[in-house]
C-alpha positions as CSV (number, residue, x, y, z in Angstrom):
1,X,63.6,103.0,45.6
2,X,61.9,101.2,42.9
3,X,63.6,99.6,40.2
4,X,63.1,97.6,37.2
5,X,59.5,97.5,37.2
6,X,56.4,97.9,34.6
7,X,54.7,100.3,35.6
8,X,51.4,101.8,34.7
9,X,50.6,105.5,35.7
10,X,47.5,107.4,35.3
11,X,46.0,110.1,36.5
12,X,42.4,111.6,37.0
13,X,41.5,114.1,34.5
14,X,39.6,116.9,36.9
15,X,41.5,119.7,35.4
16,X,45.4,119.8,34.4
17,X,46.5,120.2,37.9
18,X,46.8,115.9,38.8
19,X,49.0,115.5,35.5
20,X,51.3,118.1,36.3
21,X,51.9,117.3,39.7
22,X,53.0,113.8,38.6
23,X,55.4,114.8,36.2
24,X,58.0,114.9,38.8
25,X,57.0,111.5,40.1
26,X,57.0,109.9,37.0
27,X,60.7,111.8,35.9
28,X,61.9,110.2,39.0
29,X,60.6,106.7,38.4
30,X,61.5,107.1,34.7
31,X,65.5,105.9,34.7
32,X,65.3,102.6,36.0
33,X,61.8,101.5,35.1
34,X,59.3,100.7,32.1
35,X,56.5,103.5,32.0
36,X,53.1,103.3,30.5
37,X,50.8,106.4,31.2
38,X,46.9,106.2,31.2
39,X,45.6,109.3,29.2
40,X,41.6,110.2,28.5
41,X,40.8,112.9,26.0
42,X,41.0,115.5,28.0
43,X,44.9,115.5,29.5
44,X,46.5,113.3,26.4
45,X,47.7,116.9,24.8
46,X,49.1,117.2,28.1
47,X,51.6,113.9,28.0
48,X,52.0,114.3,24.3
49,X,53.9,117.3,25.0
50,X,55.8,116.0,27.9
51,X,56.5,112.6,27.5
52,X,56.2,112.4,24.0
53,X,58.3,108.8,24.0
54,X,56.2,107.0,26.7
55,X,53.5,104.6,25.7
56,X,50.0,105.7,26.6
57,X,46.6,103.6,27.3
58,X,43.4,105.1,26.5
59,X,41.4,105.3,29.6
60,X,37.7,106.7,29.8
61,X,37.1,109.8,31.3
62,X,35.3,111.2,34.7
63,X,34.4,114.1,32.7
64,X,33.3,115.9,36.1
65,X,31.1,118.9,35.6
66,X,30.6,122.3,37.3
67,X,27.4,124.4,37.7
68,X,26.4,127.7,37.6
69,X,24.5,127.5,40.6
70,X,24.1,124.4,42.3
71,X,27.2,123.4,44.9
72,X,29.8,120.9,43.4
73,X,28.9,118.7,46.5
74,X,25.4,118.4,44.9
75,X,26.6,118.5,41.6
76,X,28.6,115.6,42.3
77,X,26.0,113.1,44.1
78,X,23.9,113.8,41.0
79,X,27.1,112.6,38.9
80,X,27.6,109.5,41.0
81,X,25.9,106.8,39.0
82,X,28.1,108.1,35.9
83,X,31.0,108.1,37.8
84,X,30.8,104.6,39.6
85,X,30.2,103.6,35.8
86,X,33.8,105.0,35.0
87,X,35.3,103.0,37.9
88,X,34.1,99.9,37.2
89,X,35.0,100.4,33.5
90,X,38.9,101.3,34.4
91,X,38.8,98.2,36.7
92,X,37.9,96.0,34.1
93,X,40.6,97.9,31.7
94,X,43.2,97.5,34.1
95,X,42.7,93.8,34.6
96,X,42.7,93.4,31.2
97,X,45.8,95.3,31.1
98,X,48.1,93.7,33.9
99,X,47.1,90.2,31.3
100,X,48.8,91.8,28.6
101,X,51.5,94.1,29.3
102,X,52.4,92.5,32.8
103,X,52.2,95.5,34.5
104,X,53.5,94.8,38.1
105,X,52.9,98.2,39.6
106,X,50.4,100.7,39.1
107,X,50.3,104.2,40.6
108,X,47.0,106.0,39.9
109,X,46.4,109.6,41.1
110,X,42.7,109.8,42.3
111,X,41.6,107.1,39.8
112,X,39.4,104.7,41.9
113,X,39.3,102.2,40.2
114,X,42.9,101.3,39.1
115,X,43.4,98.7,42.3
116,X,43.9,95.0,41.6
117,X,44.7,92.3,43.8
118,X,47.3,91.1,41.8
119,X,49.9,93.5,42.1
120,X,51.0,96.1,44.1
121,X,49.0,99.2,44.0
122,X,50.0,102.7,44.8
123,X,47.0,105.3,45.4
124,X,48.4,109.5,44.8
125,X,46.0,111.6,47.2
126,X,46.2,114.8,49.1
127,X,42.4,114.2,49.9
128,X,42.9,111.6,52.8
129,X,39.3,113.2,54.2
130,X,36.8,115.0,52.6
131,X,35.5,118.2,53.7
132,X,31.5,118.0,52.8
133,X,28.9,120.4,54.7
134,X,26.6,117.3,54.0
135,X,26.5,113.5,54.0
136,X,30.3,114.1,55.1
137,X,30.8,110.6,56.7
138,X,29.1,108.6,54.4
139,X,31.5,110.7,51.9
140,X,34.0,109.8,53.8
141,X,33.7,105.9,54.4
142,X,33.4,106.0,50.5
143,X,36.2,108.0,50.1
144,X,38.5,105.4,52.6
145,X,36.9,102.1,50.9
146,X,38.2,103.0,47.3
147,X,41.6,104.0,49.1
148,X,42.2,100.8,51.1
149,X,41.6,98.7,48.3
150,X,45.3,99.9,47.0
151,X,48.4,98.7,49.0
152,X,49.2,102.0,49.9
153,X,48.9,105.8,49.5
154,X,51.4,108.4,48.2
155,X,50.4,112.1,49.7
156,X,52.3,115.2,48.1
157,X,52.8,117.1,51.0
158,X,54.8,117.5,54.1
159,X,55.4,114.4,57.1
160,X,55.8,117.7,59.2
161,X,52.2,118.6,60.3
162,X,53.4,122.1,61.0
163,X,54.9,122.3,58.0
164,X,51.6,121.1,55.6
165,X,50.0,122.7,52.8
166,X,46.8,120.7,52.8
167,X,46.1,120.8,56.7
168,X,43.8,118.1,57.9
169,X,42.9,117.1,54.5
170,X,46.1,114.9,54.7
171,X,45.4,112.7,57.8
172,X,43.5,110.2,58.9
173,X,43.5,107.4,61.0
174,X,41.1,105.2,59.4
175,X,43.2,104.5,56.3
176,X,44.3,101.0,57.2
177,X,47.2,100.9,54.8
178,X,50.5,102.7,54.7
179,X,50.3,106.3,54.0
180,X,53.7,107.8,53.2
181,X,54.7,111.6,52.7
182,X,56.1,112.5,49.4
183,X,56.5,116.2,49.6
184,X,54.7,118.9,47.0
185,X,55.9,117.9,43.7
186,X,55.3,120.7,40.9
187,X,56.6,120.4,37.5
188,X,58.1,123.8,37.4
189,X,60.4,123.4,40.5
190,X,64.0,123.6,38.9
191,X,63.3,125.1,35.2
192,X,65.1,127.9,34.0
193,X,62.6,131.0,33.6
194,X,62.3,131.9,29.7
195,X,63.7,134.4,28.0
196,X,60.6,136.8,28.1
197,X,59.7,140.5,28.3
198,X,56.9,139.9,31.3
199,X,59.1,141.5,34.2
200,X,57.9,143.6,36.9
201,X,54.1,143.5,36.9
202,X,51.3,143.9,39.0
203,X,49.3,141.2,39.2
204,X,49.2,137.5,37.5
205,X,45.6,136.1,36.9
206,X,45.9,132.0,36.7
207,X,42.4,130.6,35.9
208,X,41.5,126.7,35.7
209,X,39.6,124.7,36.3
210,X,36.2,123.0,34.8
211,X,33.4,124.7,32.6
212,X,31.3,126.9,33.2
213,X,33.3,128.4,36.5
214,X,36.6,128.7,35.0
215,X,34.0,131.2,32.0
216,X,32.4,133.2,34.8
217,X,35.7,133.8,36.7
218,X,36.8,134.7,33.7
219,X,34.1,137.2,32.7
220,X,34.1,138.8,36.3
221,X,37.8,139.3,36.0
222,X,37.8,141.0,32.5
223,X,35.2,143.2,33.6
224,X,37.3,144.2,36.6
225,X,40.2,144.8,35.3
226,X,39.2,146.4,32.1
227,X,40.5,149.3,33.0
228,X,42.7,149.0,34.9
229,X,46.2,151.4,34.7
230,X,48.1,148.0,36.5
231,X,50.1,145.5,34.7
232,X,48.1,142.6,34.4
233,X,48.9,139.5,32.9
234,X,45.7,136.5,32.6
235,X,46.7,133.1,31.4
236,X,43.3,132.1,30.7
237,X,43.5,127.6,30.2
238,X,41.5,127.5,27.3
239,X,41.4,128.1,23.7
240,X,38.1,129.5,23.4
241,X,37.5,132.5,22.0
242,X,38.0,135.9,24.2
243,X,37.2,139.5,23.1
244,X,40.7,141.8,23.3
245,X,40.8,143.6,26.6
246,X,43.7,146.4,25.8
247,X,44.0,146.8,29.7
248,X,45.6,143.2,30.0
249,X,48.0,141.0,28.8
250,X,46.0,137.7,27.5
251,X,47.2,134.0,27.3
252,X,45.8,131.4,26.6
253,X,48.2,128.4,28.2
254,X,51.4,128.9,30.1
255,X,53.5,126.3,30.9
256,X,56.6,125.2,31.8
257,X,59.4,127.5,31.9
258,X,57.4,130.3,30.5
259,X,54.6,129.4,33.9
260,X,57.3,129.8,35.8
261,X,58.7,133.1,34.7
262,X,55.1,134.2,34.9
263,X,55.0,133.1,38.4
264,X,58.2,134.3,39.4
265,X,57.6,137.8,38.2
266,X,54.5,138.5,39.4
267,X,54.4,140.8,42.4
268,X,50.7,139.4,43.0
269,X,49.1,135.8,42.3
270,X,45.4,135.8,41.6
271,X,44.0,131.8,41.4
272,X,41.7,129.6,42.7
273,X,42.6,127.5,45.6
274,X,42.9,124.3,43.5
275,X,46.0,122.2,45.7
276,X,48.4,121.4,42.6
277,X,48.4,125.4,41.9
278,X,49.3,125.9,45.6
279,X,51.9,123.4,45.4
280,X,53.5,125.5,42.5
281,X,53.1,128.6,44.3
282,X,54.6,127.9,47.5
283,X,57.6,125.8,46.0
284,X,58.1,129.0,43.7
285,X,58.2,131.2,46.7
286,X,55.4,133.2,46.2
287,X,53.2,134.7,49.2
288,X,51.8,137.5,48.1
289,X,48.6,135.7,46.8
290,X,44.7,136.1,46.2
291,X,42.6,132.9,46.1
292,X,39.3,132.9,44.9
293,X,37.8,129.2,45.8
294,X,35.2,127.5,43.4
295,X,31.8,128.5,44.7
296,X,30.3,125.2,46.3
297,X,33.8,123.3,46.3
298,X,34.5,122.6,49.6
299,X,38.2,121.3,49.4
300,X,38.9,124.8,47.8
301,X,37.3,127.0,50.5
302,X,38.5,124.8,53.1
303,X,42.6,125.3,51.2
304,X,41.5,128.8,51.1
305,X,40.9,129.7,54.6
306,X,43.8,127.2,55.6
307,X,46.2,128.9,53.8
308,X,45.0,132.3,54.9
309,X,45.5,131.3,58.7
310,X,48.7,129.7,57.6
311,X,50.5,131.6,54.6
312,X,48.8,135.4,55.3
313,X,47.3,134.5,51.6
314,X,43.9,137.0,50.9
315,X,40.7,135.0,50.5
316,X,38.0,136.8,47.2
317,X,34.6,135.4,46.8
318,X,33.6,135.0,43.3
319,X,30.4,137.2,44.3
320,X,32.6,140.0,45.4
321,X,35.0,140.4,42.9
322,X,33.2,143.8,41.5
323,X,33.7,145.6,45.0
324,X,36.9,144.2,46.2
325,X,39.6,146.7,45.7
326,X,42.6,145.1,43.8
327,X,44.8,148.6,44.7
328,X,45.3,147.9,48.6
């Protein structure tokens, strides 16, 4: 139990799903201890809405970015020298940081750089190994430096191993500090669904995601489902502009109770394999589900064809989409 502590909380900002998975974490820390959460451009919207009280730090962003073609693997080792330059920037914040505000405990979901000697540390991962189809122990040993630097690790899944939603991306032997089994957390576990007219429908499209994949998806889907005689519903994660399609129901954000009356109502989920979105899903108690993985992300296909073995989910290329049939 921790108690009467300062604590500073951030989380990366590689799509919504790392701040909404800490929403539980940080409603359960929130009664007994002093809260300041590290925000970038991207997911401050995100904390203004649901911690509107709490005192936020402006932290710079990974702003990681997707392809068209090349594989995020590839994508990413061309990043690198941008995003080491973001770590040693939030190391250098953070310092500063624990000087001034006297933070004595700092949780940081897949922020690298928010370790310090000084206090205690805790590291939020569901990525305790990397699945790469190249360089994937050097990835690895990279990977396990920038955790063991914390004092320990927080995973959101099961202790069960037969009982896990991440599979072997949640153990490892060479992480030489304590690694202790949260559970999922999703932020819609325990809200009331709204009071909506979405009941009884076919299918519920949840796209996310970074630029341009989360557009393409998009476009693919559209296309598909143009016209289609099915209930469809498409929350879409963007405010950018989208033609009318009459065949579907269009959104452009969801959340909270009205995600989870979505969720709840949908006879069929339709998402990529992202591991916050699973969390939701399986804590909602859905299991009639299609996952269409990022092309070239590896964590994603390897969720996907985990939970298919697993959970009986149905796995969608991208590059099939316009000959899979959405009626069987």
């Amino acid at each position: 139990m921790i108690s009467n502590r300062k604590i500073f909380f951030s989380v990366i900002d590689w799509g919504l799903g790392h701040a909404t998975r800490s929403v539980p974490v940080i409603q359960s820390l929130l009664p007994s201890n002093q809260i300041t959460i590290g925000v970038t451009k991207k997911n401050k919207f995100f904390f203004d809405q649901t911690f509107p009280k709490l005192p936020q730090v402006v932290l710079p962003s990974y702003n990681i970015q997707y392809s068209k073609n090349l594989p995020l693997w590839l994508k990413l080792l061309m990043q690198w020298p941008k995003i080491n330059k973001v770590i040693r920037a939030e190391k250098k914040i953070l310092a500063q940081l624990i000087l001034e505000k006297r933070f004595d405990l700092v949780i940081s979901d897949n922020r690298f750089g928010l370790s310090h000697k000084a206090v205690e540390c805790i590291f939020i991962t569901h990525q305790l190994v990397l699945k790469t189809p190249v360089f994937s122990q050097r990835a690895n040993k990279i990977n396990r430096s920038y955790i063991n630097k914390f004092t320990k690790v927080w995973v959101p899944d099961y202790p069960d191993s037969e009982n896990r939603l991440a599979g072997d991306l949640v153990h490892s032997d060479e992480i030489k500090i304590p690694v202790s089994y949260i559970g999922p957390q999703s932020y819609l576990v325990g809200l009331k669904q709204s009071e909506q007219e979405h009941s009884g429908f076919d299918y519920l499209i949840l796209l996310s995601g970074e630029e341009p994949q989360r557009s393409i998806l998009e476009e693919k889907l559209l296309k598909k489902f143009g016209n289609s005689t099915q209930k469809v519903i498409l929350v879409r994660g963007t405010i950018q502009k989208v033609k009318p399609v009459t065949a579907l129901k269009i959104i452009d954000f969801a959340h909270g109770e009205e995600l989870h009356h979505l969720i709840v109502n949908a006879t069929t989920v339709i998402c990529r394999s992202g591991y916050s979105t699973l969390m939701d899903l399986q804590l909602l108690g859905k299991k009639k589900l299609i996952l269409i993985p990022t092309p070239g992300q590896s964590e994603q296909e390897y969720l996907a064809r985990y939970w298919q073995q697993k959970f009986g989910a149905k796995i969608l290329l991208q590059k099939e989409i316009e000959r899979f049939d959405f009626k069987a």
